[in-house]
Structure formats: structure tokens, C-alpha cells
C-alpha positions as a Markdown table, in Angstrom:
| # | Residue | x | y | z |
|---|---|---|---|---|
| 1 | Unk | 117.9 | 113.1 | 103.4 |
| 2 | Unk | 116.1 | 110.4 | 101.8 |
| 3 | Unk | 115.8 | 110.6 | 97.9 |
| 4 | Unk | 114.7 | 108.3 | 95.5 |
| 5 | Unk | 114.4 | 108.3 | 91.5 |
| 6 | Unk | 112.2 | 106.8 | 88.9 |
| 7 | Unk | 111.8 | 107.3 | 85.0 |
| 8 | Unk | 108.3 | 108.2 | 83.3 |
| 9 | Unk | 107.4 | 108.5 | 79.6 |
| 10 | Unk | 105.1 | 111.3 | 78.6 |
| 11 | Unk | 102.7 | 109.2 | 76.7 |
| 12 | Unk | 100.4 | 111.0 | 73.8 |
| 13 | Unk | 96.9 | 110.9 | 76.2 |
| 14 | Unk | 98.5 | 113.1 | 79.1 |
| 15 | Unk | 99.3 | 115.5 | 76.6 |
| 16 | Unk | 97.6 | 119.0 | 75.6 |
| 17 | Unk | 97.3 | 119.8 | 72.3 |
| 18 | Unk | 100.4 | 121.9 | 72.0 |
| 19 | Unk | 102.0 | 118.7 | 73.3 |
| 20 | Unk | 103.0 | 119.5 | 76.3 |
| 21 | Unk | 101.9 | 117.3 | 79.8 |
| 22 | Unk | 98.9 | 118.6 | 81.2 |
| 23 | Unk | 99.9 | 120.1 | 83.9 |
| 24 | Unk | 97.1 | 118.5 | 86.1 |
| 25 | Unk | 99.2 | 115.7 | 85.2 |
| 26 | Unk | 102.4 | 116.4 | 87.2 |
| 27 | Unk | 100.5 | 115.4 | 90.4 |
| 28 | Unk | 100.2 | 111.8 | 88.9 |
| 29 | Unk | 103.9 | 111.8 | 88.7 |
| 30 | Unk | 104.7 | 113.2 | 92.1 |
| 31 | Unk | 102.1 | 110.3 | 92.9 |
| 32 | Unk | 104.6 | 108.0 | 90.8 |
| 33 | Unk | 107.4 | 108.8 | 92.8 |
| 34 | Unk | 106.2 | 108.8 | 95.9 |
| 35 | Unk | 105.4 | 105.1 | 95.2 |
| 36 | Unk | 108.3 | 103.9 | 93.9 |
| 37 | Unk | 110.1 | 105.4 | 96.4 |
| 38 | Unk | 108.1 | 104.1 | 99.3 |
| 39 | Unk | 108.6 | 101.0 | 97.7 |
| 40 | Unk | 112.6 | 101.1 | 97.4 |
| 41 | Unk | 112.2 | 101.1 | 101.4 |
| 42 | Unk | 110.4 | 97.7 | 101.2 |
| 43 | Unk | 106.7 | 99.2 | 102.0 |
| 44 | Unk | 104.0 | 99.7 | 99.3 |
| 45 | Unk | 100.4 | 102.0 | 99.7 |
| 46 | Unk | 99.0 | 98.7 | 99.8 |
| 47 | Unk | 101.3 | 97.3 | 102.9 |
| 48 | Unk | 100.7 | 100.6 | 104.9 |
| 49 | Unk | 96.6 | 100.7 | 104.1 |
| 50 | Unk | 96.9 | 96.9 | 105.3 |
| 51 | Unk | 98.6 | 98.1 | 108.4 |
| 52 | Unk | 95.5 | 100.4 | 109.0 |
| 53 | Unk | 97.3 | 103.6 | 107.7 |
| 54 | Unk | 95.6 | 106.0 | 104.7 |
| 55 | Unk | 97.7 | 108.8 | 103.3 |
| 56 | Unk | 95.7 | 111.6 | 102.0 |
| 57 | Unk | 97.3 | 114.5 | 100.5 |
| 58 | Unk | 96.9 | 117.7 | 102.9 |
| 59 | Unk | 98.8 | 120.1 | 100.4 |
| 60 | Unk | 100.1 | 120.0 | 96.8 |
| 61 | Unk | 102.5 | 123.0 | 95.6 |
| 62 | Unk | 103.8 | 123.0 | 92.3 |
| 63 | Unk | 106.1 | 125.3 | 89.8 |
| 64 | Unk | 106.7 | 125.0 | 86.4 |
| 65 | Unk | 109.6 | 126.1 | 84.5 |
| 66 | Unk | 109.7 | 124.7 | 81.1 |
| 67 | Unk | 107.3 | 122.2 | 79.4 |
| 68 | Unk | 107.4 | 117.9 | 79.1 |
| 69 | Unk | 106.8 | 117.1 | 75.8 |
| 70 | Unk | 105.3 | 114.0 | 74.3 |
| 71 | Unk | 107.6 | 111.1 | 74.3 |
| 72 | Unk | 109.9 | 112.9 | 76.8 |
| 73 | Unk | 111.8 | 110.3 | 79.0 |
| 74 | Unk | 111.0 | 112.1 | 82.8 |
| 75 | Unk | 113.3 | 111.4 | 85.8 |
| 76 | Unk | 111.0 | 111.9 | 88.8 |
| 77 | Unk | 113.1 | 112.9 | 92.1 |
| 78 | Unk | 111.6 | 112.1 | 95.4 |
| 79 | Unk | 113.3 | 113.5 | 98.9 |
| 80 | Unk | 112.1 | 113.8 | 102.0 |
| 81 | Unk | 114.7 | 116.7 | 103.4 |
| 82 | Unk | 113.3 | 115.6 | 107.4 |
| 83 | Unk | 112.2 | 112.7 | 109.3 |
| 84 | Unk | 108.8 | 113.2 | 110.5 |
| 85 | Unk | 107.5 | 112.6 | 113.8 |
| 86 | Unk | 104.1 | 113.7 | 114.3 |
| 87 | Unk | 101.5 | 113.1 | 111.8 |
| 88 | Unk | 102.7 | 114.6 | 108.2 |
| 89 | Unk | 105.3 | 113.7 | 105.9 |
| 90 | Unk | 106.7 | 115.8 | 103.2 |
| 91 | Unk | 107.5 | 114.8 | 99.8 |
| 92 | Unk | 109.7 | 116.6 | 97.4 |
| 93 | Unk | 109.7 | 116.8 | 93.8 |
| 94 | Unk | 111.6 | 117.3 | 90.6 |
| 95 | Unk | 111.4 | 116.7 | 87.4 |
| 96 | Unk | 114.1 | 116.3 | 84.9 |
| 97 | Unk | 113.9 | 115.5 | 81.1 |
| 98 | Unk | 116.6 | 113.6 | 79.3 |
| 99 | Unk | 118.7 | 116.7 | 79.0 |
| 100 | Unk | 118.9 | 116.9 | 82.8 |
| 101 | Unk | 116.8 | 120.6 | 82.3 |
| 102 | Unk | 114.6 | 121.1 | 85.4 |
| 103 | Unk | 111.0 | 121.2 | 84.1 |
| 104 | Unk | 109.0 | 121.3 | 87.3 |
| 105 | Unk | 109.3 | 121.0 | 91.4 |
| 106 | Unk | 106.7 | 119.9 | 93.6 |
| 107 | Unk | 106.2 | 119.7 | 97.4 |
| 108 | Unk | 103.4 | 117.3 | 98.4 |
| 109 | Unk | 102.2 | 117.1 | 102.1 |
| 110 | Unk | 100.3 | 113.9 | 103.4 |
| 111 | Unk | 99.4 | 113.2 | 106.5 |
| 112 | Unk | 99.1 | 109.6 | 108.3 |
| 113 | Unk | 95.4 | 109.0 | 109.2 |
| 114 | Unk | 93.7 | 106.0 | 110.9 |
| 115 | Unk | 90.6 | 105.3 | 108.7 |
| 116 | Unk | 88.7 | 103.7 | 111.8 |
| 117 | Unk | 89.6 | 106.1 | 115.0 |
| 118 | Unk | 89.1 | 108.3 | 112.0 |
| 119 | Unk | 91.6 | 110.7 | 113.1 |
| 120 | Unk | 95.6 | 111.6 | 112.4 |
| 121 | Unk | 98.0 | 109.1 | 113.2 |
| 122 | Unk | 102.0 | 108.8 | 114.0 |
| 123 | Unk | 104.1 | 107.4 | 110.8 |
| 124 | Unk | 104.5 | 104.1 | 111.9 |
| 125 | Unk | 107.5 | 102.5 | 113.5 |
| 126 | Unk | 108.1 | 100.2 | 110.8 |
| 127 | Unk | 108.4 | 103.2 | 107.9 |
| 128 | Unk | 110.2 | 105.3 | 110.5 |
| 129 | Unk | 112.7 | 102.5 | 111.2 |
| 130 | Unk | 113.6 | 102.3 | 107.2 |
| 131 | Unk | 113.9 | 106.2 | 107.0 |
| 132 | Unk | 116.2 | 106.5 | 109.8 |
| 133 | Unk | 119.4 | 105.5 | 108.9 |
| 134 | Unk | 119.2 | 108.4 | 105.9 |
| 135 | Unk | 118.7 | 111.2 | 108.7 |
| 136 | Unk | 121.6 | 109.7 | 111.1 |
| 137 | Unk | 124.0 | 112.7 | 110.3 |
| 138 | Unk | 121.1 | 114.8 | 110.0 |
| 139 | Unk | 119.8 | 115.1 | 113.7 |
């Protein structure tokens, strides 16, 4: 399994007015993760788009258990529990505030799309290559 973890701040405009994160908000912070951790394998959106791969989203589930607050300190975790290899990857989500309470999980499906053939595509070798070694046990 692949995880990955980054740290957020609820900051006072992606609040309601109880206080509490929007909750169309915690899509921006699976969005967070996914970045960072895409990054921590040396690749950024950017790097893939440039290597003629898009990621829409395909599917966003989401549960809530207890409310961010304003100036909460969020961990975000990021997993992907399996190694894709056709043409949709699966990140997880969780969210933690500084107590370590879980506040919210996530599971966001994307899939890897050629913007010119204009059709799905595999993950490409370089990405898969990265994930790999954190799936070695696993298969």
C-alpha cells in the first residue's frame, strides 16, 4: 500500500458560519493530497498533463463524522490500497485533526485519459514504476 500525508489549515473563507469546513470543501483537500502525494513519488499534475495524460475524477464518495473547525491543523491521508492496471486509480482519504479524531474519509476515483485520442488510457509506466515497490508484498 502506498500512503502519503500532508497537513492543511482550515482557513476562515472555507468555513460556514457555524465554523465548520464546508463540506464541499473536503474534495479540495482530497485534491491536496492527492498532489502532494503524487508529488512525494517525484511526478506532479503538471509532469503527467505534459506527458499527455489528464486525470478527471470518475467518482467522489465521502463520510463525515465530526466537524473541522476554523484554524484546525488537518492531516490529510492519501493510500492507494492496489496497484492499478487498466485505466482508473483509486485514492483514499482521511482526515485527522490535531487530536488525531477521525473527521472524514473519502474515496476518489480517476481515471487516466488521453486528451487527444480522446479516450481512456493505461497509468503510465513511469508512475507505475514509482508505485511498485509499495505493492511488492502485496501481489
Amino acid at each position: 500500500m502506498f500512503k502519503s500525508e500532508t497537513q492543511i489549515r482550515v482557513r476562515y473563507g472555507e468555513t460556514d458560519q457555524m465554523g465548520y469546513l464546508y463540506y464541499g470543501n473536503y474534495a479540495l483537500y482530497y485534491e491536496v493530497g492527492r498532489a502532494e502525494a503524487i508529488r512525494t513519488l517525484g511526478f506532479t499534475y503538471r509532469q503527467l498533463e505534459e506527458m499527455g495524460i489528464m486525470m478527471p475524477v470518475r467518482e467522489l464518495n465521502s463520510r463525515y463524522f465530526r466537524p473541522a473547525l476554523y484554524d484546525d491543523l488537518i492531516t490529510v491521508h492519501t493510500m492507494l490500497k492496489e496497484l492499478s492496471t487498466d485505466s482508473k486509480i483509486q485514492f483514499h482519504s482521511e482526515l485527522y485533526n490535531e487530536a488525531g479524531e477521525l473527521l472524514n474519509k473519502g474515496v476518489t476515483t480517476l481515471v487516466f485519459y488521453d486528451p487527444v485520442a480522446k479516450k481512456r488510457a493505461l497509468m503510465p509506466d513511469e508512475l507505475y514504476s514509482r508505485l511498485a515497490p509499495y505493492f511488492k508484498n502485496e501481489q
